[in-house]
Each structure stands twice: as structure tokens, then as C-alpha cells.
N, C-alpha and C positions, 0 to 999 in steps of 0.2 A: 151508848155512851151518853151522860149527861153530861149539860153545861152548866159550869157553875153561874149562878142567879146574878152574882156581884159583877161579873166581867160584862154580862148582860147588861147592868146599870149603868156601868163606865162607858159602854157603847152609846147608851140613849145621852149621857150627857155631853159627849162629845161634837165641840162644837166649827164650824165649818171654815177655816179661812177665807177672805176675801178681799181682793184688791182695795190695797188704802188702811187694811189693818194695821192698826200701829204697832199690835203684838208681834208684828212679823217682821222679823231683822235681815237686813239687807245682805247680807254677808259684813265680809271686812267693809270696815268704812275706806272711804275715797283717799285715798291719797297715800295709806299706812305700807309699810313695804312688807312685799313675803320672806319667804324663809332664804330662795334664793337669792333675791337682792340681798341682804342682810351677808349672806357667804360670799358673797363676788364681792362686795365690800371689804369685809374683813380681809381676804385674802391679796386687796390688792395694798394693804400698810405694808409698809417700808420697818426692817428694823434692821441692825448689823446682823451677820453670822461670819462666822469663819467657812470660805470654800475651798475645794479638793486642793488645793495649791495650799492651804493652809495662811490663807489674807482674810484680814477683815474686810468684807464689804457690805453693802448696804441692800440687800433683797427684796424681793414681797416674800408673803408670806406662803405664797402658790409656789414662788420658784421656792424656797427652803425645803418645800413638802415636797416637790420633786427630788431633789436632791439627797431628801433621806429615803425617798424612795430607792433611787438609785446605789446609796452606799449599802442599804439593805441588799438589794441583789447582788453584788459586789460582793459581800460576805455570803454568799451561799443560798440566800431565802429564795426559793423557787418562786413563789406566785409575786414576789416583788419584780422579779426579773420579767416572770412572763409578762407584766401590764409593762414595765418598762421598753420591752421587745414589743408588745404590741403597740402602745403607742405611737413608737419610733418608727416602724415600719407595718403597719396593720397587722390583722389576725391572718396566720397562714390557715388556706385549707389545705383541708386532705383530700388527694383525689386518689379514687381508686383504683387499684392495680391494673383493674378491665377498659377505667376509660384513658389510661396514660398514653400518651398518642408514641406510636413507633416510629423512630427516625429511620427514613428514606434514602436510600445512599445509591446514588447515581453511578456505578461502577462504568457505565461506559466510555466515560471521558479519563480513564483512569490508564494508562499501557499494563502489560505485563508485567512490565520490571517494577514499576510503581506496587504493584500488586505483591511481589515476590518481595520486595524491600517492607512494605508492610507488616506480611508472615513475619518477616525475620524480628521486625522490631519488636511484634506483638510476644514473639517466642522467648525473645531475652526481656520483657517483662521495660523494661525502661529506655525511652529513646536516646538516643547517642548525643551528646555537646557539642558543638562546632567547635 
């Protein structure tokens, strides 16, 4: 396989950075804000909207997006619901079937009759009202 002759020359002319180059840019300059500040910003204006009660109030613009978040799941949209539910109460795992831990049930402090009133509840499917 040959190399082309040109990419050859572009190599000899390439030349070496070094500290103090003025060709060579700092990054962002000192002071200018990123892409996140800019959005935490914006998001925290104030404007009116109308909320679930149907009032005018005065929101940011973070609580508005949650709220149509929230009327989106509210109408049905599943992946709106799910960040909604996850947010509000974190992400559920799944644990599985093999490591679900078994409940332990201490039958000796129990009498007979306990045990026998038990059967019976268990048999008519719903326990009895006082």
C-alpha cells in the first residue's frame, strides 16, 4: 500500500505548539457563562400561567415545565408519568423472584383456636367487620 506524497508534505509542515503560543486559544474566555448557567437562568423567570385550580399565578418557568409535565401524564402519556413517578418517588427496582425474601411466621405464639379461626377466614376469602 502506498502513501500518498501530499499527506507526506502536510506532515513535514506541521508545526509544533508551544507554551506562550498566541495561536492557541484558551478555551472560553474567563468570565462568559455555559450552556448550563444560561438554562438555570432562564428557567428561573417568573411569568403568569393559569394552574390546576384554573388561577392565574405567577411561576418560574421550571415549575410551568413540571406542570405540563404532569398534565401530560394525567392524560394518558406513559413516559410523562413515568419521570413524573420517578421523580416524586425515585426509580423502582426490580428484584427478582429468587432473591424476594420469604416471610417467617412464628406459628408458636399462635393457640389452636387462633389457627382454626384463621383456616376459616382464609376459606370465606374476606375477614369479618366488627
Amino acid at each position: 500500500m502506498s502513501v500518498n506524497p501530499n499527506s507526506l508534505k502536510n506532515l513535514k509542515k506541521a508545526v509544533k505548539f508551544t507554551k506562550g503560543d498566541s495561536r492557541i486559544k484558551n478555551g472560553r474566555a474567563k468570565g462568559s457563562r455555559n450552556r448550563r448557567t444560561i438554562f438555570l437562568e432562564l428557567l428561573e423567570h417568573m411569568s403568569d400561567c393559569t394552574d390546576p385550580a384554573g388561577n392565574t399565578v405567577e411561576l418560574s418557568l421550571a415549575d410551568q415545565i413540571a406542570l405540563a409535565i404532569i398534565n401530560k401524564a394525567t392524560e394518558g402519556h406513559v413516559s410523562a408519568a413515568n419521570l413524573v413517578l420517578d421523580c416524586a418517588y425515585g426509580k423502582l427496582k426490580d428484584i427478582p423472584e429468587a432473591e424476594q425474601p420469604i416471610p417467617q411466621i412464628d406459628w408458636s405464639r399462635y393457640t389452636e383456636e387462633d389457627i382454626n379461626l384463621l383456616n376459616d377466614l382464609i376459606k370465606k376469602g374476606t375477614p369479618e367487620q366488627p
